[in-house]
Residue frames as qw, qx, qy, qz and C-alpha x, y, z in Angstrom:
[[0.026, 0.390, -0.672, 0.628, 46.34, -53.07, -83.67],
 [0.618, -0.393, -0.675, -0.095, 44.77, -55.33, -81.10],
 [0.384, -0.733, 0.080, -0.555, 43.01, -54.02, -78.38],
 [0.320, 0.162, -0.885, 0.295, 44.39, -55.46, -75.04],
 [0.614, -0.457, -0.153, -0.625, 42.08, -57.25, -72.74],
 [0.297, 0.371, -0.833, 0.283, 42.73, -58.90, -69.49],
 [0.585, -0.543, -0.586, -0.137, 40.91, -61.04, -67.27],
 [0.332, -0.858, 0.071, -0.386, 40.94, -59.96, -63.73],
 [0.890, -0.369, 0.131, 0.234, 43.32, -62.41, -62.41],
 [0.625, 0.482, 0.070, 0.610, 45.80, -61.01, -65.66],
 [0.047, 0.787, 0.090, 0.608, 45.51, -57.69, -64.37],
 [0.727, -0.669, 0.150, -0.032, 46.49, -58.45, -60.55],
 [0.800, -0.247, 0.232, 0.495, 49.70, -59.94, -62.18],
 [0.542, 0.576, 0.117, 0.601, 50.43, -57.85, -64.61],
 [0.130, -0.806, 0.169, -0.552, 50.17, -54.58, -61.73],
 [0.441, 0.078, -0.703, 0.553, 51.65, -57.00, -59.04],
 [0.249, -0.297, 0.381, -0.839, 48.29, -56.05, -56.68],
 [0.251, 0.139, 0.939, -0.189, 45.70, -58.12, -54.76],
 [0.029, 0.373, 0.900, 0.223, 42.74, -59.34, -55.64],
 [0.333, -0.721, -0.461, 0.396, 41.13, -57.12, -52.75],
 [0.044, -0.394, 0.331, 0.857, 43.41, -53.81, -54.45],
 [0.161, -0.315, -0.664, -0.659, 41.23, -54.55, -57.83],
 [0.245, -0.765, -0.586, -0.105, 37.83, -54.88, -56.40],
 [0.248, -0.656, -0.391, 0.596, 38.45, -51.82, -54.03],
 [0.122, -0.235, 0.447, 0.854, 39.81, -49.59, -57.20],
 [0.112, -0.358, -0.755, -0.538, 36.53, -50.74, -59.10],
 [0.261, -0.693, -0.618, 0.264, 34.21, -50.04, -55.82],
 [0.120, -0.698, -0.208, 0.674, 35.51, -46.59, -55.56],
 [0.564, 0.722, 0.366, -0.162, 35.35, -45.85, -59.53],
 [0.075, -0.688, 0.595, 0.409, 38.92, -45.58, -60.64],
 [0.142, -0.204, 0.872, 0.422, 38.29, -48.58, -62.92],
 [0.701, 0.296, 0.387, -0.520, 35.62, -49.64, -64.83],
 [0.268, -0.193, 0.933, 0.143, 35.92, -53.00, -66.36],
 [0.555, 0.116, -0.450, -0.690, 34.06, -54.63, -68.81],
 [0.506, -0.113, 0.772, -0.368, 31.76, -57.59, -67.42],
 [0.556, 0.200, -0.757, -0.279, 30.93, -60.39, -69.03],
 [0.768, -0.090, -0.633, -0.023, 28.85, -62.33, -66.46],
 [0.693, -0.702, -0.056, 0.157, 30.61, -62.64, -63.48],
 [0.731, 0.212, 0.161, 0.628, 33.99, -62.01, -65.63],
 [0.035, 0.928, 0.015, -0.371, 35.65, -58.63, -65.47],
 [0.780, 0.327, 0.283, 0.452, 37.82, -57.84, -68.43],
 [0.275, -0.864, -0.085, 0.414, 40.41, -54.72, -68.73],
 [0.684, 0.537, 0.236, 0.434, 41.25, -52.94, -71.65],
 [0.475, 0.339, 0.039, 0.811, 43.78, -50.54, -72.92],
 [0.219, -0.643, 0.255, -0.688, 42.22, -47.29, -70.61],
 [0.727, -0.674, 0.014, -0.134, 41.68, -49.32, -67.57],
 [0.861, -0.251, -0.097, 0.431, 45.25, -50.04, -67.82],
 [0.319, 0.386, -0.206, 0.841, 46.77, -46.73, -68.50],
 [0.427, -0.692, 0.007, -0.582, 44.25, -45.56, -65.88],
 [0.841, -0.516, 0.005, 0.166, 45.71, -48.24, -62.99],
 [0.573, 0.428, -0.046, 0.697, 49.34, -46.97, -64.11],
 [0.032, 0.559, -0.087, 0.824, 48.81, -43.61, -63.15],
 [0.742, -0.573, -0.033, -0.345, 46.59, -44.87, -59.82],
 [0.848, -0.343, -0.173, 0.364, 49.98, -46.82, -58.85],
 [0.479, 0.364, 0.021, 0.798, 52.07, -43.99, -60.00],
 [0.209, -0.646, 0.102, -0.727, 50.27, -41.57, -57.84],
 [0.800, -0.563, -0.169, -0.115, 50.08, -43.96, -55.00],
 [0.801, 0.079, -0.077, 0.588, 54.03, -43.90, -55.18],
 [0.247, 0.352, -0.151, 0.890, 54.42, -40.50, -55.01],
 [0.242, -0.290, -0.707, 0.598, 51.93, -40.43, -52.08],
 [0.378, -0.174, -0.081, -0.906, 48.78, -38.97, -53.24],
 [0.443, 0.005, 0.661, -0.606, 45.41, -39.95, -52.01],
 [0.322, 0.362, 0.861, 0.156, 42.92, -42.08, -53.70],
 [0.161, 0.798, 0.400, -0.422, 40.59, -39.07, -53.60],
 [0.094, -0.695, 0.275, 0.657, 43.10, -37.11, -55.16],
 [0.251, 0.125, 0.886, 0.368, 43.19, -39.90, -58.11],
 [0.180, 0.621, 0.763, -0.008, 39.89, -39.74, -58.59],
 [0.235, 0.833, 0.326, -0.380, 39.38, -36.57, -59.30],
 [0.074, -0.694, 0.424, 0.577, 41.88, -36.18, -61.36],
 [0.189, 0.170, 0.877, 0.409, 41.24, -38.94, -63.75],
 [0.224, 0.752, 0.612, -0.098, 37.55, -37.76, -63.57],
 [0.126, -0.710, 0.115, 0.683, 39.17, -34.40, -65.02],
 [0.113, -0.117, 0.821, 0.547, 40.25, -36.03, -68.19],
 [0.219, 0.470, 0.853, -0.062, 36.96, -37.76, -68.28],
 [0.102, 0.746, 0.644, -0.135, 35.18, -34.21, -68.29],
 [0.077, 0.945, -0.141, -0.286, 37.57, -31.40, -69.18],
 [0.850, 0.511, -0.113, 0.062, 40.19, -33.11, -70.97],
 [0.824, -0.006, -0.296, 0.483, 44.10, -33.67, -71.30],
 [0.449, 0.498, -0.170, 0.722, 45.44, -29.87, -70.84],
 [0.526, -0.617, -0.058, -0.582, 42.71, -29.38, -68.03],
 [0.898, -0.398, -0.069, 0.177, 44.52, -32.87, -65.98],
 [0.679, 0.148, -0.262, 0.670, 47.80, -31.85, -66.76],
 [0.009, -0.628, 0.320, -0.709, 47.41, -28.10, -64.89],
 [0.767, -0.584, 0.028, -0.263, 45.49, -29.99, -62.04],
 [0.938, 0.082, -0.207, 0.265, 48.59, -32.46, -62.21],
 [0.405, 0.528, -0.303, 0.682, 50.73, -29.67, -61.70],
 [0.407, -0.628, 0.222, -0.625, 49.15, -28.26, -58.93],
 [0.713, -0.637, 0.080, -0.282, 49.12, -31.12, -57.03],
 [0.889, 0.057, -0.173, 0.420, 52.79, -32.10, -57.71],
 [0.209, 0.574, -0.297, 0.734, 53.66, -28.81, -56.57],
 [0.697, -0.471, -0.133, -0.524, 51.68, -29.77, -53.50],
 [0.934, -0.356, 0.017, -0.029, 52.68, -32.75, -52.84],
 [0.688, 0.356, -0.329, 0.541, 56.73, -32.22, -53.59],
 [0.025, 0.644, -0.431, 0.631, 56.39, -29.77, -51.07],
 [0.858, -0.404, 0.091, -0.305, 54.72, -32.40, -48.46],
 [0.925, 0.201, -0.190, 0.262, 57.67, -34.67, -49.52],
 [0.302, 0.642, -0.263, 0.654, 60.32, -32.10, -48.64],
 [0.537, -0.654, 0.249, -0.470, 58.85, -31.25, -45.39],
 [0.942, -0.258, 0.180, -0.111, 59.10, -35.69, -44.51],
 [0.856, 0.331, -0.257, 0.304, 62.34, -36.14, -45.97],
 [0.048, -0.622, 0.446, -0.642, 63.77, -32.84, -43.43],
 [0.747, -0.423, 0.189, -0.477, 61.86, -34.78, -40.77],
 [0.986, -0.093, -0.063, 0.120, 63.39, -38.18, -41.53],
 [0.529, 0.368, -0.520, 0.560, 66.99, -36.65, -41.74],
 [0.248, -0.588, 0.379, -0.670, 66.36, -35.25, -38.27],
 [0.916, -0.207, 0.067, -0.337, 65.04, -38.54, -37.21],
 [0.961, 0.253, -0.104, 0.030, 68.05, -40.17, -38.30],
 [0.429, 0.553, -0.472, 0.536, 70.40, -37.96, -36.82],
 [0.465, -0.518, 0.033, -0.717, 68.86, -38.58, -33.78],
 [0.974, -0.056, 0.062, -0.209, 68.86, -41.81, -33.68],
 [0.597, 0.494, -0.436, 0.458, 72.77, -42.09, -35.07],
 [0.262, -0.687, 0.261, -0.625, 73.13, -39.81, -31.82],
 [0.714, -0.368, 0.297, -0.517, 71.49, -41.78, -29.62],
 [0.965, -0.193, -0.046, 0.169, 72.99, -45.49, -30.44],
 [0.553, 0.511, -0.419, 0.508, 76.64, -43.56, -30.84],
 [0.349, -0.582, 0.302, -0.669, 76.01, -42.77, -27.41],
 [0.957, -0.114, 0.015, -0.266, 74.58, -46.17, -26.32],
 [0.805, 0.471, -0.220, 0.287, 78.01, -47.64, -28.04],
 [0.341, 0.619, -0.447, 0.548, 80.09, -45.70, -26.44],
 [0.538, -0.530, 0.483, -0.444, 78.86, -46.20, -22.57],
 [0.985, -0.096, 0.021, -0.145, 78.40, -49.33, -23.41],
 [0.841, 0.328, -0.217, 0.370, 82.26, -49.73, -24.29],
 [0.430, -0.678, 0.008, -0.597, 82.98, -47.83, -21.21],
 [0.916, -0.218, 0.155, -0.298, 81.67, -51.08, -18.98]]
């Protein structure tokens, strides 16, 4: 099997993120690339490890949160990330819940308020 490496430009297209998204991911220690020079090069954990950083950015955790949780693996292993995982999908599903009640209410609100608009206006 052949390890994959990518240059750093490969690795912006391949995760569809800027330049500025890499370097900031490396600055705060979610990635650590192999250098070569001035070259950064990204193998086979720095991509399963930006995966899961976009995959938790989707479901609306924090960087912080990332980070420690990869750094879990790192130091207590897989069975030790997966309870943290749990916890904080039980966390965050309830944060989700809470903003999704909020946006229907927002939305009936708004319906409300242009059915209203609509109607005075047709009225006139």
């Amino acid at each position: 099997m052949t390890d994959i490496r990518l240059s750093f430009k490969e690795m912006c297209a391949k995760f569809d993120v800027t330049p500025r998204t890499l370097r900031y991911y490396e600055y705060i220690e979610l990635l650590h690339p192999e250098k070569e020079g001035r070259s950064r090069f990204y193998g086979s954990r720095e991509l399963a490890r930006m995966t899961l950083i976009l995959r938790g950015r989707r479901f609306g955790f924090s960087l912080e949160d990332i980070r420690q949780w990869l750094l879990i693996y790192e130091n207590e292993g897989n069975e030790a990330q997966m309870t943290q995982w749990v916890t904080l999908a039980d966390k965050q599903i309830v944060e989700l819940v809470e903003q999704q009640k909020q946006l229907q209410e927002t939305l009936a609100e708004l319906t409300a308020l242009r059915d209203l608009t609509t109607k005075q206006l047709n009225e006139n």
